[in-house]
C-alpha positions as CSV (number, residue, x, y, z in Angstrom):
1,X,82.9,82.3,-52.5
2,X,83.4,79.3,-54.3
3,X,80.9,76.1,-53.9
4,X,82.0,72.6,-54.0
5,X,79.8,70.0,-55.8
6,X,78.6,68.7,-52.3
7,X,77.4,71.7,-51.2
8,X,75.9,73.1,-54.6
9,X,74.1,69.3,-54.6
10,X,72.6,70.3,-51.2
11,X,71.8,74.0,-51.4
12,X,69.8,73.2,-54.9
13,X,67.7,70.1,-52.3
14,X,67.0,73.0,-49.8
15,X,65.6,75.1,-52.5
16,X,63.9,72.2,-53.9
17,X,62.3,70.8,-50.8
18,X,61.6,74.5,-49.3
19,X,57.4,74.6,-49.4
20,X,55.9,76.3,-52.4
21,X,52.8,76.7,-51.6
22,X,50.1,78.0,-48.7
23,X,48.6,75.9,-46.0
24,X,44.4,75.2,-46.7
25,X,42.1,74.1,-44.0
26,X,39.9,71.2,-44.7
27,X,37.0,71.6,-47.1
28,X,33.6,70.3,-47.5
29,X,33.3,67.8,-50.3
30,X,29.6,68.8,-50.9
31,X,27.2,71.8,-49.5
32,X,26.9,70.7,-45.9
33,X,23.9,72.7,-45.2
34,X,22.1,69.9,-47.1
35,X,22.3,67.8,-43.8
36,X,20.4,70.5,-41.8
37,X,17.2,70.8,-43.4
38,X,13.3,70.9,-41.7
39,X,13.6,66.9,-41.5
40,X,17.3,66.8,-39.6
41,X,15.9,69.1,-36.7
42,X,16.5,67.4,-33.4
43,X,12.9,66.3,-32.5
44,X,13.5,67.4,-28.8
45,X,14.6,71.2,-29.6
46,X,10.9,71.2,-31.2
47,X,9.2,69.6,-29.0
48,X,10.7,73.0,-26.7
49,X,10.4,75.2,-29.2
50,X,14.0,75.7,-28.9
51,X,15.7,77.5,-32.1
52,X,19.2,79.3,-32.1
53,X,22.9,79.7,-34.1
54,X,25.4,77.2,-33.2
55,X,28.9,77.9,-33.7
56,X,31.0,74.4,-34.1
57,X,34.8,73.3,-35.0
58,X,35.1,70.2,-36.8
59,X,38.8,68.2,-36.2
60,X,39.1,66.5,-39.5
61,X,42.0,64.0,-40.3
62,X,44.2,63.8,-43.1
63,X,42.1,61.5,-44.6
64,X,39.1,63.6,-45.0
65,X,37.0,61.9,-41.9
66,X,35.5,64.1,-38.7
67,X,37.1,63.0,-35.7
68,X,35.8,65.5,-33.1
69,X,33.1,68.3,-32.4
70,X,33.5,71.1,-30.6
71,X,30.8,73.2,-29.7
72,X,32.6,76.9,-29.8
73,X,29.0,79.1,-29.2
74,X,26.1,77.6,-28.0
75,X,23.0,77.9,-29.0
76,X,21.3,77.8,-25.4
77,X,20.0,74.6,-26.3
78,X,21.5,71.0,-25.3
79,X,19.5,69.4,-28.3
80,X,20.2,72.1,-31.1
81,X,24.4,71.9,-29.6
82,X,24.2,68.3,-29.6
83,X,22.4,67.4,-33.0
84,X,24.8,70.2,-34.7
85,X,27.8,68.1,-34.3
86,X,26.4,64.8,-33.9
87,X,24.5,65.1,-37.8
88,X,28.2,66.8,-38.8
89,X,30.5,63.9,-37.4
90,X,27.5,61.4,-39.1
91,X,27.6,62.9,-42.6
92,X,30.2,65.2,-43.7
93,X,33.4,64.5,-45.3
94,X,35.7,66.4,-46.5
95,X,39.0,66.9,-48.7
96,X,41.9,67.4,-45.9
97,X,43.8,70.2,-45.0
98,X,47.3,70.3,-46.5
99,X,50.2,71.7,-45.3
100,X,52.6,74.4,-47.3
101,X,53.9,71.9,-49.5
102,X,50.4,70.2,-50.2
103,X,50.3,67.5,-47.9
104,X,47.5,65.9,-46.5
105,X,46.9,66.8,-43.0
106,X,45.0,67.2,-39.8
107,X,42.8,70.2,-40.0
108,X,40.0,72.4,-37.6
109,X,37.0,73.3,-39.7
110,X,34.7,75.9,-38.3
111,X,31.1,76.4,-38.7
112,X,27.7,77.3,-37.4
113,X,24.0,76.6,-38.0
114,X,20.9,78.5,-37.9
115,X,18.5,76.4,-36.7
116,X,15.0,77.8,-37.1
117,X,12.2,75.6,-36.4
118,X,10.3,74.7,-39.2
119,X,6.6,75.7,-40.2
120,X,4.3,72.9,-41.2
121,X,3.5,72.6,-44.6
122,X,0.4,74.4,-46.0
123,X,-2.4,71.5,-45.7
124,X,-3.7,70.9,-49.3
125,X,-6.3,72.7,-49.9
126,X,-9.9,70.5,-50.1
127,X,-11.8,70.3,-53.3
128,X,-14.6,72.2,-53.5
129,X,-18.1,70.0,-53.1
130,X,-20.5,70.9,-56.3
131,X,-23.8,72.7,-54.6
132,X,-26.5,70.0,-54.6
């Protein structure tokens, strides 16, 4: 079979424009459990002695920004549910998902927390009085 220039000029764009790559989902730019310490519990879950796992799916855009939360297994607890994806949308960012030939775009990230409620520090201990 013989090619003219034409079509040897588009069959080598095909190949060149055919993706090379795999598809990534979006990815934390830093650890995000750093946002869900002892001082980000939700005051209310403790105040009910509430503690639980919740299971969440971020919507990120290309850009990297959260732009929806998605509550996918409850913890049993409005306030745990709640503060899970309002402290994610708040302070995680991320590098976007990409596509198969490495473009930027709209992604699901999914996570969960372990929300445990936190123990109150040890009291320091007293000095000693000397006997009298």
């Amino acid at each position: 079979m013989k090619m003219d220039a034409l079509t040897a000029t588009l069959a080598l764009a095909a190949i060149a424009a055919a993706p090379t790559g795999k598809a990534h989902r979006p990815l934390p730019v830093e650890a995000i459990g750093q946002w869900f310490g002892a001082d980000a519990y939700p005051p209310d879950a403790v105040t009910a002695n509430e503690q639980g796992r919740v299971g969440a799916q971020l919507t990120v855009d290309a850009t990297g920004k959260p732009t929806g939360c998605v509550v996918s297994s409850s913890s049993g607890s409005f306030a745990l549910d709640s503060g899970t994806c309002g402290i994610a949308m708040a302070h995680l960012t991320f590098k976007p998902a990409t596509d198969v030939g490495g473009q930027p775009i709209a992604g699901v990230y999914p996570f969960a927390v372990r929300w445990v409620i936190p123990t109150p520090a040890a009291a320091p201990a007293q000095p000693a009085m000397p006997p009298q």
